[in-house]
C-alpha positions in Angstrom: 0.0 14.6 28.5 -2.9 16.3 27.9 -4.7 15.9 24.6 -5.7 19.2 22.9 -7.6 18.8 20.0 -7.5 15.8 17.3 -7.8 16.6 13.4 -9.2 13.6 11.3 -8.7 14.1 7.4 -10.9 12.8 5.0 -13.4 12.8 7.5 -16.2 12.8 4.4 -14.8 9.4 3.9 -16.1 6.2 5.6 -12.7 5.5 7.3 -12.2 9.3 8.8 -15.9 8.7 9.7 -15.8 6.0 11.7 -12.2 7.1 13.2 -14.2 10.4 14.3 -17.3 7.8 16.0 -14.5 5.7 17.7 -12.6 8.9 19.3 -16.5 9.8 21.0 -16.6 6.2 21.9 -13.4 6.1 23.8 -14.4 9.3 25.9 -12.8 12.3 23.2 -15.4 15.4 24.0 -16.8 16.5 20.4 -15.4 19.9 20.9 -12.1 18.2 20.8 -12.3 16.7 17.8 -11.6 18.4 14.0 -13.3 16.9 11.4 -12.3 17.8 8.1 -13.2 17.1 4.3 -13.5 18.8 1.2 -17.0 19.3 1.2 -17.9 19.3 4.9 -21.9 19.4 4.0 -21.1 15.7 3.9 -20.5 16.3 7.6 -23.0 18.7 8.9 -24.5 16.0 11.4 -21.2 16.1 12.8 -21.0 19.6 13.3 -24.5 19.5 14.6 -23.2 16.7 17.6 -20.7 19.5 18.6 -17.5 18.5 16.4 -15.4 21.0 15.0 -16.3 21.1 11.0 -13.5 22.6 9.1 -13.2 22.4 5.0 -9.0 21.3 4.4 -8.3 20.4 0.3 -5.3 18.6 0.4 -4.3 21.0 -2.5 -4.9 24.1 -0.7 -2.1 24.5 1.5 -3.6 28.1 3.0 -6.7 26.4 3.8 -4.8 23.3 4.9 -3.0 25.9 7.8 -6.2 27.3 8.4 -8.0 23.6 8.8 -5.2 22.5 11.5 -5.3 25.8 13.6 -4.6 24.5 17.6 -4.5 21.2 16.7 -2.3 18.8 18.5 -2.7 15.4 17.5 -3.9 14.5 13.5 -4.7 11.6 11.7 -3.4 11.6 7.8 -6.0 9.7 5.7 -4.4 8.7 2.7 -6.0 10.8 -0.2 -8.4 8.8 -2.5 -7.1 10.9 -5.7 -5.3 10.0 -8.7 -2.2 8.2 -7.7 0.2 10.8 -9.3 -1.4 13.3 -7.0 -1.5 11.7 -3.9 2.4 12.5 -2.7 2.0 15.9 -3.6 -1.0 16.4 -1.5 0.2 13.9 1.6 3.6 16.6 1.6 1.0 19.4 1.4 -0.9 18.4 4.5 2.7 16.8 6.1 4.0 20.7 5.7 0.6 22.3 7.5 0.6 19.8 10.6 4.5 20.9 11.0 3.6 24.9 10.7 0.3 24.3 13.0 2.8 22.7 15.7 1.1 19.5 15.5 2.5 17.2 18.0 2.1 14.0 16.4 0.8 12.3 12.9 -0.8 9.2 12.3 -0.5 8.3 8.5 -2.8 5.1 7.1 0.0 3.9 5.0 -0.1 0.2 3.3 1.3 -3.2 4.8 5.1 -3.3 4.3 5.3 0.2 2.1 8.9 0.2 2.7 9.2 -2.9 0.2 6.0 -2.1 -1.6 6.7 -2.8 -5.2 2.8 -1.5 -6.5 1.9 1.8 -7.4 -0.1 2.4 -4.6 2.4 1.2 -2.1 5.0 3.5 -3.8 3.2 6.2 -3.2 2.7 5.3 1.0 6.8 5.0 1.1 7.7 7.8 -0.6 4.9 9.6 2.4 6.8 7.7 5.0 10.1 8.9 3.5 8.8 12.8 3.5 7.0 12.4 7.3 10.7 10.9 8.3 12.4 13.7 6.4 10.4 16.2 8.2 10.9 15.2 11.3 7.8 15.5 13.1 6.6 13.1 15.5 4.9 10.4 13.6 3.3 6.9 14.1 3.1 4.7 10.8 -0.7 2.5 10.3 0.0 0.3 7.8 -3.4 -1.2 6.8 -3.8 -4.1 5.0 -6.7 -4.4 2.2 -10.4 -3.9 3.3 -13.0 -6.4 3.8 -15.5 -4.1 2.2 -13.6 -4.0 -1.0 -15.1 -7.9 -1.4 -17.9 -7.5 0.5 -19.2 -4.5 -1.3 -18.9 -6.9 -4.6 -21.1 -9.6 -3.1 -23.6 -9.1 -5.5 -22.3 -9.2 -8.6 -19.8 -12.0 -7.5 -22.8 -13.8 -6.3 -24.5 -13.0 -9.9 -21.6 -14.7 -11.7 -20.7 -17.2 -9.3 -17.2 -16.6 -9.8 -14.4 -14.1 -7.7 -12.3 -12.5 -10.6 -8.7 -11.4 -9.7 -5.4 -11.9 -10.2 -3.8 -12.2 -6.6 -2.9 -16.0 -7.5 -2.2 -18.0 -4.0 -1.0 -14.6 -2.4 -2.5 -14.6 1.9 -4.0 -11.4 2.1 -4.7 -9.9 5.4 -7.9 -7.9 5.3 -9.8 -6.3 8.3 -12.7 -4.4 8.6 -12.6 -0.4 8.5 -14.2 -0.7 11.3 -11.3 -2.0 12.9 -8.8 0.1 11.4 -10.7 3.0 12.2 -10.4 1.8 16.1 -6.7 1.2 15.8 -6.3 4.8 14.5 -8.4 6.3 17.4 -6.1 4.1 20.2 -3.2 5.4 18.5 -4.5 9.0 18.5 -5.8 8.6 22.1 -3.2 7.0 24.1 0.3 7.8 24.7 3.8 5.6 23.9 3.1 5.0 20.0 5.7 7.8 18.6 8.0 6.5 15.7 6.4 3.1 15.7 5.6 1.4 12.8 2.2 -0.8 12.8 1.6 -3.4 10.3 -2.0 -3.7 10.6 -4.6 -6.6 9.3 -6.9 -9.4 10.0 -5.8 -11.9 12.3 -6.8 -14.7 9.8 -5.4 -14.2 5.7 -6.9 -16.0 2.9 -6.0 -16.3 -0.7 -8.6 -15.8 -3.5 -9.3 -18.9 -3.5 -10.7 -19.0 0.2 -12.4 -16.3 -0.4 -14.5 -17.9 -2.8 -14.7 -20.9 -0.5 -16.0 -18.7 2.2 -18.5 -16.7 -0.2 -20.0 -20.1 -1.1 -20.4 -21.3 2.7 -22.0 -18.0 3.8 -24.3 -17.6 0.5 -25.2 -21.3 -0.2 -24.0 -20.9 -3.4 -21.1 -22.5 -5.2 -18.4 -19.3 -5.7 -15.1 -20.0 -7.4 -12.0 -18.0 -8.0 -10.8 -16.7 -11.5 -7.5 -16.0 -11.5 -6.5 -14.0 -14.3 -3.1 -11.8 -15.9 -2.8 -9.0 -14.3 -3.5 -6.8 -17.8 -6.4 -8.9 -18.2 -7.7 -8.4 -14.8 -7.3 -4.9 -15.5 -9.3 -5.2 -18.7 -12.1 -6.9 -17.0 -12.3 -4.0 -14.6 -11.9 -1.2 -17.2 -15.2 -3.1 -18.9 -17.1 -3.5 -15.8 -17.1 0.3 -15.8 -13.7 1.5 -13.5 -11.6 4.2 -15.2 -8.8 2.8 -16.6 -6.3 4.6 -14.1 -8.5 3.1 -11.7 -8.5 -0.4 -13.2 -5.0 -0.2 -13.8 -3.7 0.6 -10.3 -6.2 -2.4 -8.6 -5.1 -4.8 -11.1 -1.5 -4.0 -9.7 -2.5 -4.2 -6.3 -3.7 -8.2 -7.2 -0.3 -8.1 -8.8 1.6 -7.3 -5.3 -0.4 -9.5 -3.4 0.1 -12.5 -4.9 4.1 -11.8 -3.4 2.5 -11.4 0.0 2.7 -7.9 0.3 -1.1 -7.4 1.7 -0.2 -10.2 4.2 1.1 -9.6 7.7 0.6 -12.0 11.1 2.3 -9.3 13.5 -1.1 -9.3 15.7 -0.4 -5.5 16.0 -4.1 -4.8 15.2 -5.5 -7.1 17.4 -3.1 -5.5 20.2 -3.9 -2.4 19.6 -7.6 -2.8 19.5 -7.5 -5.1 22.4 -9.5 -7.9 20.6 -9.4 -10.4 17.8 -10.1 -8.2 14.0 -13.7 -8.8 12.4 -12.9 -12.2 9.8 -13.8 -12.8 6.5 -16.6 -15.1 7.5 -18.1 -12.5 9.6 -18.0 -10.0 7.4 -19.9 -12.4 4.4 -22.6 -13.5 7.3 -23.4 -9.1 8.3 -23.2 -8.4 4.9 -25.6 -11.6 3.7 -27.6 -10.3 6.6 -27.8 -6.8 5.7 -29.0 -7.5 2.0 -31.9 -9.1 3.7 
């Protein structure tokens, strides 16, 4: 089969970005490619390498149509709005694809959303449900947690010596966006992946606790884990400065992991990618590295 043109959402985003770099690096032309956001002056440099800029609002569902125009293959970023939003808009861009004639959707779900019991992972299996009810062609990336969202606090966890959560002794399988946005762009970009289900993460887990360990090994500095309730968790983050909704919805997420439900060892994203995941102590050492 020849691939027509590929739609990335959220493209303004740093996982639709690099999705839309790993589709040039595995031989997409730029013309092929849609890269779409809502404000796509975010994107101009990739319009100016010869990709398709288009604006798509996930609660515009004209603009959504017009966005998805001859596109065959698209890639479903989950949206990073409020959570009671995000079903709404997932069904919105779910109902476009299907009136474009999209062949096939990747959605970035959330490890084992069928089961999910946090917010956030209700909100990835009630999209699941709505791509299954639909009936178009779909291939499920369930991502596990990011190794940015700890790396990214390496500062302030190295300022208090201490990693505050409330995961307990839940594994959590985190990879690099990196390397989910290469799974995405395999699974776009290669054929036999219809109606599977991919539970994707790093090839190594870790609790909280390791995590600190780790920290302290790469830094030099002695880093221990906090475990906390999860209201108090979310407290602590509501006073570092998150809106509440925010604070409320990662303090649940700590919540599901400590029942495993960021943790997965099916290998599928070291399959699909077709090496081992970025770990946790490489991550620590680039971005130890990169803060000079």
């Amino acid at each position: 089969m020849t691939i027509m043109r590929i739609v990335v959402t959220g493209a303004t985003g740093q996982l639709g970005r690099l999705t839309v770099e790993a589709l040039l690096r595995r031989g997409i032309p730029a013309a092929d490619i849609i890269a779409t956001g809502r404000d796509i002056v975010r994107i101009k440099d990739l319009a100016d390498r010869g990709i398709t800029v288009r604006r798509a609002d996930f609660a515009d569902t004209e603009g959504l149509a017009e966005a998805f125009a001859g596109a065959d293959r698209l890639l479903l970023i989950s949206a990073s709005v409020p959570v009671g939003e995000r079903v709404a808009n997932h069904r919105r861009v779910i109902d476009a694809a299907v009136s474009a004639g999209v062949s096939l959707v990747a959605y970035t779900s959330t490890t084992h959303a069928n089961t999910a019991t946090t917010v956030l992972g209700a909100t990835h299996g009630e999209t699941e449900e709505y791509l299954r009810d639909r009936g178009i062609p779909s291939v499920l990336l369930r991502n596990s947690w990011y190794l940015e969202n700890y790396t990214s606090q390496l500062p302030q966890i190295l300022k208090n010596g201490a990693v505050v959560g409330a995961a307990g002794e839940g594994r959590i399988s985190a990879a690099s966006r990196a390397d989910y946005a290469e799974a995405a762009a395999v699974v776009l970009t290669t054929e036999g992946h219809t109606g599977s289900v991919y539970e994707l993460g790093g090839d190594e887990s870790f609790t909280l606790t390791e995590l600190a360990t780790a920290i302290s090994a790469a830094a030099g500095k002695q880093v221990t884990y906090a475990d906390l309730p999860v209201t108090d968790f979310a407290q602590a983050l509501a006073a570092a400065g998150l809106p509440a909704e925010l604070a409320e919805v990662l303090a649940d997420a700590d919540r599901g992991m400590s029942h495993g439900e960021m943790y997965t060892n099916s290998g599928d994203l070291r399959r699909l990618i077709g090496r081992p995941p970025m770990t946790l102590a490489e991550a620590f050492a680039t971005a130890l590295h990169d803060r000079g």
